[in-house]
C-alpha positions as CSV (number, residue, x, y, z in Angstrom):
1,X,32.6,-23.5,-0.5
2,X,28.8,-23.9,-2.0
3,X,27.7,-21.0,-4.3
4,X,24.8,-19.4,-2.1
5,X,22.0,-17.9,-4.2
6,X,19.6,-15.4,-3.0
7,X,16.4,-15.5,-5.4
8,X,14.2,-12.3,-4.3
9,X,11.2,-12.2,-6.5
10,X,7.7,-11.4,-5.8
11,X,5.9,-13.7,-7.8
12,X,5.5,-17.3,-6.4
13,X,5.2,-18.9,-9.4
14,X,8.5,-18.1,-10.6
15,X,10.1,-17.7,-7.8
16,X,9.6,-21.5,-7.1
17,X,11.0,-22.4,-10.2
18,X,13.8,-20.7,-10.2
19,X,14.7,-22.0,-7.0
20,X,13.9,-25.6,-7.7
21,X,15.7,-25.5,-11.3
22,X,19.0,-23.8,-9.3
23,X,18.7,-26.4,-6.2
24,X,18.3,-29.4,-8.4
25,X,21.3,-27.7,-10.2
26,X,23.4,-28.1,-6.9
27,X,23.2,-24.9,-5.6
28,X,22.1,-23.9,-2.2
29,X,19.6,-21.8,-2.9
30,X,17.4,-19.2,-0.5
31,X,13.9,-17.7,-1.2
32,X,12.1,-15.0,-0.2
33,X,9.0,-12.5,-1.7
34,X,10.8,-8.9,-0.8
35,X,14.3,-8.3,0.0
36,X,13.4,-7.1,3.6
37,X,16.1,-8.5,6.1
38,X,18.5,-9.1,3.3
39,X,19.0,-5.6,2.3
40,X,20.5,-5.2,5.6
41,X,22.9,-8.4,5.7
42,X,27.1,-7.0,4.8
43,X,27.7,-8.2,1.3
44,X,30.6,-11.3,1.4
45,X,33.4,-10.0,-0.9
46,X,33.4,-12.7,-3.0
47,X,30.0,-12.8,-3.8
48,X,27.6,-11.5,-7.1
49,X,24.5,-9.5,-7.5
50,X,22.2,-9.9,-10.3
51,X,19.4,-7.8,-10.2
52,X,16.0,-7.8,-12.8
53,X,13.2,-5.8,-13.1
């Protein structure tokens, strides 16, 4: 199975890249601004968070 990475991040700039640098990397990668309907998804047990401030 595909690593599936979540990039949450509110500015665009960075959020792009991040998401560009990980997708040309191979990894399926999905965006968004503010967690919003993710917070409420079941987390998949074999899965890592990463969080940053």
């Amino acid at each position: 199975m595909q690593p599936h990475i979540l990039i949450v991040e509110d500015d665009p700039v960075i959020r792009q890249l991040v998401e560009k640098f990980l997708g040309e990397s191979g990894l399926k990668v999905s965006s968004a601004a503010t967690p919003g309907p993710w917070t409420r998804c079941s987390r998949p047990a074999r899965s890592t968070w990463w969080c940053s401030t």
